[in-house]
N, C-alpha and C positions, 0 to 999 in steps of 0.2 A: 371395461367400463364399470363393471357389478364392484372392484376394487372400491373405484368413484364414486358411486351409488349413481352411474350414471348419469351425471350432473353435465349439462351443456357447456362445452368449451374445456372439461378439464382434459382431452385429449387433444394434442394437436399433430396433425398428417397429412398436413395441405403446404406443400413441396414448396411454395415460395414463400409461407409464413416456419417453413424450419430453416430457412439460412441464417438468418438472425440468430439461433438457438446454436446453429453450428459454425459459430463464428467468434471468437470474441473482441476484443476493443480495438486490437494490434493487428487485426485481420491477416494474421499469419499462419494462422492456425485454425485448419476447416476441417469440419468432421463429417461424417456421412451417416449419422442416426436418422432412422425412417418417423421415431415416433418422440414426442414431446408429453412426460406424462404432468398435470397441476393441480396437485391433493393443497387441500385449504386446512387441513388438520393434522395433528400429531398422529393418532390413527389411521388416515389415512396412505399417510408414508411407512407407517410399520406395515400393513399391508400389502403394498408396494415392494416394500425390499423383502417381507418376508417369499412373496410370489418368484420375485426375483434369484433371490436366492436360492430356492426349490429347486427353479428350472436354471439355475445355473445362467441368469441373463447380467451383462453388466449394466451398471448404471454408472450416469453421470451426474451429482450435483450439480445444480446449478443456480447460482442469486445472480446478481445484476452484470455478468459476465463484463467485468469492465480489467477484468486482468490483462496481461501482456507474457505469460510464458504458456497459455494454453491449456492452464489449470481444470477451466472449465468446461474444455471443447469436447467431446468422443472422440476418441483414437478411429475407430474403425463404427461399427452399428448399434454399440450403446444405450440405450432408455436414456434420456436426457429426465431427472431430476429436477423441472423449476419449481424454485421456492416462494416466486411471486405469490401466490394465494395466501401464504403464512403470513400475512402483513398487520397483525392488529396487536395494536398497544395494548399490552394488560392491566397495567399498574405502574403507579409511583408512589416509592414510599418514601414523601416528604420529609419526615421525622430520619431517615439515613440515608435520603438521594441515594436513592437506589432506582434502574430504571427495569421494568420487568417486561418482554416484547417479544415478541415471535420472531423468524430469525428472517422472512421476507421483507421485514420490514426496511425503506428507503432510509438511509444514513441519515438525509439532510431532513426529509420527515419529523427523524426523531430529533434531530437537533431542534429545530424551531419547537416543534410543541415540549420540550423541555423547558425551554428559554422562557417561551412568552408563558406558560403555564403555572412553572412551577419555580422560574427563576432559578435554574441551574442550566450546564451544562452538559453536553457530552465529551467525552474526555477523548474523544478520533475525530480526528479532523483532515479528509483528502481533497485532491482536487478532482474525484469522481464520487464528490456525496452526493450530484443529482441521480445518481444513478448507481452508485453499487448498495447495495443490502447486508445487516448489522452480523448477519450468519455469515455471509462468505467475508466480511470484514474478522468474525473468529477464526474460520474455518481457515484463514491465510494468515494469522496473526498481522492485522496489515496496519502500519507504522504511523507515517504520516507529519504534519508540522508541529506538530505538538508533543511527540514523544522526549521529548527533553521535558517537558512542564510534568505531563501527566504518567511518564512511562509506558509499556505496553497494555497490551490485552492481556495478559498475565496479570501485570499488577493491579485492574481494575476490574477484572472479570470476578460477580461472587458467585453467580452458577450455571450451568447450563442444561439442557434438556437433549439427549441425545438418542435416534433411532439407529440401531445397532445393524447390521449387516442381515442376521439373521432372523428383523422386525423387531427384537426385542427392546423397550423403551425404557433406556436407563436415566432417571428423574434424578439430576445433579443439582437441583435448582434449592435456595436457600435463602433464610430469609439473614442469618447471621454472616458479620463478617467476619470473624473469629469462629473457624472448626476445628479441629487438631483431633478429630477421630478417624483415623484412618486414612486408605489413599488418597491422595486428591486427583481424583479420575479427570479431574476435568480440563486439567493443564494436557491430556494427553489429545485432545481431539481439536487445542487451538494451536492453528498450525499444522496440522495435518493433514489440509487441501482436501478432505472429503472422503480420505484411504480408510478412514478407522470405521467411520460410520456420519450419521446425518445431521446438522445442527438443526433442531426445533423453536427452540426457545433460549433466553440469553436472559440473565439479570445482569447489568452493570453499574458500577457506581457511577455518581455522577455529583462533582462539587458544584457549590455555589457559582451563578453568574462573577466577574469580577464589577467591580463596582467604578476601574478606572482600567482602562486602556488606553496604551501609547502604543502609535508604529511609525517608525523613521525608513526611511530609503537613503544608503549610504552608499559612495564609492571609494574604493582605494584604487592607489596605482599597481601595488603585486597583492601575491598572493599571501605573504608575510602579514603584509598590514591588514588583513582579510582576520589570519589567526591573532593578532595582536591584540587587533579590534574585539574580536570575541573574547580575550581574555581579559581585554578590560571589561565589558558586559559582565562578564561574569563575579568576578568583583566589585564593579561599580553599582548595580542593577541586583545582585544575588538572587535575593527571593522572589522576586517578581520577573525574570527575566523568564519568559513562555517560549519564545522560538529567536534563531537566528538562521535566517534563509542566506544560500551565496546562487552567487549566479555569472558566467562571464561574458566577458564584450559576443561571443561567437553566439551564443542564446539572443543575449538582447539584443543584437543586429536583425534576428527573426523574427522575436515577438514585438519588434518595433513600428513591423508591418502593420498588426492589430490594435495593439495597445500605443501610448502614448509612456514615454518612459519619462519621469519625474526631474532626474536631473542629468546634463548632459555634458562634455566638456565646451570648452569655450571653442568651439571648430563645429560643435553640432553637431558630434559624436558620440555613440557612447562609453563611459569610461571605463576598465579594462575588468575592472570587479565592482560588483555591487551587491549590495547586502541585506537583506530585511530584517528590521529587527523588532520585536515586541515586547511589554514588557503588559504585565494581568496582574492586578493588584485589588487596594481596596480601599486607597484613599488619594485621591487627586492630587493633592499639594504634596504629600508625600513621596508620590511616584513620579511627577515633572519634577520636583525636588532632583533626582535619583536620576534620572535621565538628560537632566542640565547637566551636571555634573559628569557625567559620563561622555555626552556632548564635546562639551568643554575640554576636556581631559583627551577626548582622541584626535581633535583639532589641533590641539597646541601640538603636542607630539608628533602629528603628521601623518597617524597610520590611517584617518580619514581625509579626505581632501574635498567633498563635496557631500550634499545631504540636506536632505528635508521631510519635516516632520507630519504628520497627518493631522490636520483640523479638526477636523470631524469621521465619524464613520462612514460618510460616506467616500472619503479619501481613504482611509485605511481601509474600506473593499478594493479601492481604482488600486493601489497598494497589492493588496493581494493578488489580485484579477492576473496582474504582470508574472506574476509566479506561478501562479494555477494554469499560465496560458503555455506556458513553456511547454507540457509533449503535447495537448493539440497541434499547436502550431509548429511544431518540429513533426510530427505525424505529418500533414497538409505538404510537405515541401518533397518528401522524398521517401524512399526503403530508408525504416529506421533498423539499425541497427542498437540494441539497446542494453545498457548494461546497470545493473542496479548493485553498486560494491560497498563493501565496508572496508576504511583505509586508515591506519596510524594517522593521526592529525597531523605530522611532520610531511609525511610522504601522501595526502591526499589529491593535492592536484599533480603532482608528478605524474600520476598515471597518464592524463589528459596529454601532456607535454610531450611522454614518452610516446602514445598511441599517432601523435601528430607528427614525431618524426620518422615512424615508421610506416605511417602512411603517406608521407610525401611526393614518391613518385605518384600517386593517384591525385590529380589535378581536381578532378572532379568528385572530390571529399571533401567533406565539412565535420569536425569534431569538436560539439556543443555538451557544456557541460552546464548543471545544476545540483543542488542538494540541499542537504541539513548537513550541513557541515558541524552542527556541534553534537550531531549524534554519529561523525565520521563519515556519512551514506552520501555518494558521490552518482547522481545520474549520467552515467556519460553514453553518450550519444552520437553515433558514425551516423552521416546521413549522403546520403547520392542524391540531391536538388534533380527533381525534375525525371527521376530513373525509381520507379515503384516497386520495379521485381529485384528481388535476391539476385546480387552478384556471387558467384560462388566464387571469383578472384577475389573479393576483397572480402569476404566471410573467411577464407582460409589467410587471409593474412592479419586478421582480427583473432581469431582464432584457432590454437586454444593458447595463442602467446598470452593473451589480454590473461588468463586464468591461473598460469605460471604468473605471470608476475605480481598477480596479488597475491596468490599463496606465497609468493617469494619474500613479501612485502609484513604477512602476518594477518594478511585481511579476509575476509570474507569473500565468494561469488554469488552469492545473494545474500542482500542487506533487508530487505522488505519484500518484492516483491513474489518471493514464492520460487521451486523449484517446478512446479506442474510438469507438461512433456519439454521443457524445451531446456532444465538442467537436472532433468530427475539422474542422467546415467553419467553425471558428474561426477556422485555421489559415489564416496569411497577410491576417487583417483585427485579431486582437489578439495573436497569436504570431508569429514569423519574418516573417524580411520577403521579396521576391517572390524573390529571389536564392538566398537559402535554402531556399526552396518548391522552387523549379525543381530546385534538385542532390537533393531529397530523392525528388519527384518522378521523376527520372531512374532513381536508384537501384532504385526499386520496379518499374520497366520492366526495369531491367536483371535482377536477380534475379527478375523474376514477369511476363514479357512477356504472357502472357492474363490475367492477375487474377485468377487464382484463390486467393490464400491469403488469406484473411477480408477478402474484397472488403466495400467499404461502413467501412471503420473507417480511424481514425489519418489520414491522409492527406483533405482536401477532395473532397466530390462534387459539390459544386458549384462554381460559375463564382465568382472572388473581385470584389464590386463595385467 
């Protein structure tokens, strides 16, 4: 408590308010830390891990635990790290939309008081901004609908504030977007789930509100006219073109339970691909211009075949709503089995087709698929309706075939979501190769010589065959 300055509540040890703490979104993943520690300051966390580090305790980061690989759970009895207290807006510096913030702070927080404040955006957009935090959004470099518009955390990120393993508090933070002296430390701590050290504080750019928005709801019959479709966006739409969402019949037969799906076929079905599309600009007539035309253009040709455009804002929420609803409502129904992949645009829904044939003999499997298909990232989804616990028959027949075959393919095993405990020991048998293990591996000695900042995650714990 003397860490805390003894402040009420910033400790927590009362057994039924730490499940929450040891649990995160996916509820697959539970941990058995006894204590919950909640520093409100940069100080007060350098104190904290410096204590830690002494006595050799591990600690677990923690923001808005809304992850799905277990990133933010304790392995074994851990100090759980939350960053909740860190939540207060610093600054905005209007003249270079820059936004400057503690790293507790609520996604969707920051987004509205951006907007209505200062008439810009935030350049991350999930469907867990009521609840994940703009730190653990660094600290997982985490993607999202919008990463075709704005790119990563990488390419938005100007600094950050990081507490080091051994308390020492390295001030990354800046007010320029052009440095070129020296390392850029700070690409080395987004993305690295909490192993290197602690995110404090975060400045991110942040552009202008758009001044016109468009979002349509499209269907095709395959998966062809799915890519065709998007290549016409891309050319028809260019500069304005912000996201293209896919989604198939085997999703929206589930989130049709909740939502209300916009267009259906003539059977009062839904049809077999469907698409979201946006376009973020800055002049009205200009960008319906650009999107009649586009319209127009994938209708005649065939590769859309139904479709409807959004009125107003409050239709392009009911729009989105249908997308964001997808792993709730796949969550509700059954053990999800979850896979978050990067895939050649050619061979993207293959995988789905291929995981379906192979899982045929199991009657009692559903394989639902979603994504950002034009940034490749394929959510795909085994689920058992109605059976909540892990099948270990169909986890081994899911696995590690599903893993070969995107390594086979050229793609990734995690696209966004993070490796945390549940693909850390992947690493170096279907990601990086031994070369790259070792320099990554070094680094975490070098910044975290005893292991203590969320030991057990990102990095292998076991020996690579």
């Amino acid at each position: 408590m003397d860490l805390l300055n003894n402040r009420k509540g910033a400790i927590i040890n009362d057994p039924e308010i730490l499940k929450k703490y040891n649990s995160d979104w996916s509820g697959q993943y539970i941990g058995k830390s006894p204590i919950v520690v909640r520093p409100k300051t940069t100080k007060e966390v350098s104190s904290i891990m410096e204590y830690c580090n002494s006595e050799k305790i591990g600690v677990t980061p923690q923001s808005g635990n809304t992850g799905v690989v277990g990133g933010s759970v304790p392995i074994k009895n851990e100090v759980i790290l939350s960053m909740e207290g860190l939540n207060e807006i610093i600054s905005f510096d209007e003249d270079n939309g820059i936004l400057y913030c503690e790293a507790g702070c609520i996604l969707q927080t920051l987004q509205d008081k951006v907007s209505s404040d200062y008439d810009h955006l935030v350049p991350i957009d999930l469907g867990a901004k009521g609840t994940c935090m703009i730190g653990g959004n660094f600290a997982t470099n985490a993607g999202g609908q919008y990463f075709f518009r704005f790119g990563s955390i990488h390419a938005n990120v100007i600094g950050i504030e990081v507490v080091l393993p051994n308390g020492n508090i390295l001030d990354l933070m800046t007010s320029s977007r052009k440095d070129n002296t020296g390392y850029d430390l700070k690409h080395l701590f987004i993305g690295a789930e909490g192993t290197l050290g602690v995110i404090t504080k975060v400045g991110l750019t942040c552009p202008r509100l758009p001044r016109a928005r468009n979002t349509v709801f499209l269907a095709c019959n395959t998966f062809d006219d799915v890519l065709k479709t998007m290549s016409c966006a891309k050319e028809e739409l260019g500069e304005i073109l912000a996201a293209y969402e896919f989604m198939d019949k085997e999703v929206l037969d589930q989130v049709a339970s909740e939502k209300k799906i916009p267009i259906v076929n003539e059977d009062g079905e839904n049809y077999r691909f469907c698409v979201l599309v946006e376009t973020q600009g800055s002049n009205d007539d200009h960008d319906n211009s650009k999107m009649e035309s586009f319209l127009e253009m994938t209708m005649e040709n065939g590769h859309v075949i139904d479709g409807v455009m959004a009125q107003d804002l409050s239709q392009v929420h009911e729009m989105w709503e249908i997308r964001e609803s997808c792993n709730p409502v796949i969550k509700s129904q059954g053990c999800n089995y979850k896979y978050d992949l990067s895939l050649p645009m050619k061979e993207y829904y293959d995988i789905a087709e291929e995981m379906r044939e192979r899982l045929s003999s199991r009657t009692d499997i559903m394989v639902v698929n979603w994504g950002h298909v034009i940034d490749g990232n394929i959510h795909l989804n085994i689920i058992t309706p109605g059976k909540f616990d892990v099948d270990q028959e169909v986890k081994d027949l899911i696995e590690p075939y599903i893993f070969e075959s995107v390594v086979k393919r050229g793609g990734s095993i995690s696209a966004e979501h993070g490796l945390g405990q549940c693909k850390n020991n992947l690493l170096g048998i279907y990601a990086k190769n031994d070369r790259v293990l070792s320099v990554m591996q070094n680094l975490k000695t070098f910044f975290d010589p005893n292991g203590i900042c969320n030991p057990g995650k990102f990095l292998p714990t076991k020996a690579t065959p």
